[in-house]
C-alpha positions as CSV (number, residue, x, y, z in Angstrom):
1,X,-46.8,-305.5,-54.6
2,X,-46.2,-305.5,-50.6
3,X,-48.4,-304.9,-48.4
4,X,-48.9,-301.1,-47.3
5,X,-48.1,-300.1,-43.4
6,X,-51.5,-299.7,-42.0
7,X,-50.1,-297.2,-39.4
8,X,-50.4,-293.2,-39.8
9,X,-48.2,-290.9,-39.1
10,X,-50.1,-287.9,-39.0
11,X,-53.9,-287.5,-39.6
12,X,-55.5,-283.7,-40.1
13,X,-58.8,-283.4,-40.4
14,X,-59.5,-280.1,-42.8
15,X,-63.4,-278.8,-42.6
16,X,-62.7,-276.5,-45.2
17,X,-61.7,-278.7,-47.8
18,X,-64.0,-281.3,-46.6
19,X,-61.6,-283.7,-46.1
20,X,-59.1,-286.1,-43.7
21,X,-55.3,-286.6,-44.7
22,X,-53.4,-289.2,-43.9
23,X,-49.9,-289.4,-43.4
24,X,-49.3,-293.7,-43.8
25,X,-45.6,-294.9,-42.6
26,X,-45.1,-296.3,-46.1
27,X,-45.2,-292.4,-47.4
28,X,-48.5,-292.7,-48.7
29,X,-50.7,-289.6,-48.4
30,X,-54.5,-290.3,-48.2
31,X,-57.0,-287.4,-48.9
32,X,-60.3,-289.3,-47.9
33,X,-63.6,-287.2,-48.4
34,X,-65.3,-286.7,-45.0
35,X,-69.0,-287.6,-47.0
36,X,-67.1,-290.9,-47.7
37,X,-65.8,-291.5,-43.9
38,X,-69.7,-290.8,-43.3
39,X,-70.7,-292.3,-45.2
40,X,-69.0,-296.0,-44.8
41,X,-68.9,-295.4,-41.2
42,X,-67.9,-299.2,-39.8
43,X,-70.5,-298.5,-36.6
44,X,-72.9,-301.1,-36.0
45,X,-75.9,-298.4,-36.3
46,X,-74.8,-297.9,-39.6
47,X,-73.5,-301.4,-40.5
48,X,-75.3,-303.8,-38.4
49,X,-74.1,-306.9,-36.8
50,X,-74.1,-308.8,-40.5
51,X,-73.5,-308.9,-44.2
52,X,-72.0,-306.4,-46.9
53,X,-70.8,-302.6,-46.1
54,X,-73.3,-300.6,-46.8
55,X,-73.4,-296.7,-47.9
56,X,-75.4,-294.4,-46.5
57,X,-76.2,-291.4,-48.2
58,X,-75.4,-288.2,-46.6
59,X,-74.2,-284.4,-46.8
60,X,-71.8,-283.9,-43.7
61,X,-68.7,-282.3,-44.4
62,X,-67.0,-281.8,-41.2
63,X,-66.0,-283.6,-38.1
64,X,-66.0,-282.2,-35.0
65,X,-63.6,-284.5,-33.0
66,X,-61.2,-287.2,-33.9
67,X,-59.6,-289.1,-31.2
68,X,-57.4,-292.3,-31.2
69,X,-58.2,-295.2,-30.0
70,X,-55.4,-297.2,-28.4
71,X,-52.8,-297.7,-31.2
72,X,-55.0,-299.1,-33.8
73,X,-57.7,-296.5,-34.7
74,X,-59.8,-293.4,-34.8
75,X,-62.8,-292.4,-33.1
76,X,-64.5,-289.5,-35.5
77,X,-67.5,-287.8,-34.0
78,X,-69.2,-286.3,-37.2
79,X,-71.0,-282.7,-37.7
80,X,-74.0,-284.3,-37.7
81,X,-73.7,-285.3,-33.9
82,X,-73.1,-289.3,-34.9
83,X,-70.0,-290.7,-32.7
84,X,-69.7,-294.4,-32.9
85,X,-67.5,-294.6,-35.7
86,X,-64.2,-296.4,-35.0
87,X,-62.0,-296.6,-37.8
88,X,-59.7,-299.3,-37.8
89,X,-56.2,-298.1,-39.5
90,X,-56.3,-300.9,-42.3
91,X,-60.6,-300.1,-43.0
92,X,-59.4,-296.1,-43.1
93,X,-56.6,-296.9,-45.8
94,X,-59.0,-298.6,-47.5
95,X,-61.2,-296.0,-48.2
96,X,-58.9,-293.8,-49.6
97,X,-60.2,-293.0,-53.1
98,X,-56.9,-293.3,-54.6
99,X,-56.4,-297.1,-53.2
100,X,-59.2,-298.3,-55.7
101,X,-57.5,-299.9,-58.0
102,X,-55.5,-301.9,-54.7
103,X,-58.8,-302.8,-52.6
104,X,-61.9,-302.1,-54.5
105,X,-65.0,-300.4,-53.3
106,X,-65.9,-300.9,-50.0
107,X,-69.3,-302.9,-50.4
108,X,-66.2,-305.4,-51.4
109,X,-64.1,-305.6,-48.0
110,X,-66.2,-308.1,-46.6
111,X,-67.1,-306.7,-42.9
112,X,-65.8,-303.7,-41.0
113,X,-64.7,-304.2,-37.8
114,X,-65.1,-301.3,-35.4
């Protein structure tokens, strides 16, 4: 299987539905749960400087702001206030439930790099 363009084409954050799409340039559609993008936030306050991803448990459901960051990621600024999260495009595909079966769970990616 090839590998999948890492670049979006759309993303929509929806509150009510708790979740972010993703529109991928390879016509993939991610629905990622925003408790999941919370939740494996690639930040070093969440992830440290070292070792495996790591969850951390939590209950937000919305984000408040999403902003890119040059041409390679998203800056998501969570309900709860937390705002150091940038998600690389290749880390955000990954954690589309769906792609599971492609890259595993995310304790597996080896480091996220903000």
């Amino acid at each position: 299987m090839s590998e999948p363009s890492f670049t979006p084409r759309h993303i929509d954050v929806d509150n009510d539905a708790e979740v972010m799409r993703v529109d991928w340039a390879d016509g993939h559609q991610s629905r990622i749960p925003i408790t999941r993008l919370r939740g494996y936030c690639p930040c070093a306050e969440c992830q440290g400087h070292g070792g495996p991803i790591a969850w951390h448990d939590n209950h937000v459901t919305g984000i408040s702001h999403a902003e890119m960051v040059g041409r390679y990621a998203v800056l998501l600024v969570f309900a709860d206030g937390h705002d150091t999260g940038i998600f690389r495009w290749d880390y955000l595909r990954k954690l589309d439930p769906e792609e599971r079966s492609r890259w595993g769970e995310p304790e597996n990616f080896g480091r996220a790099t903000p």
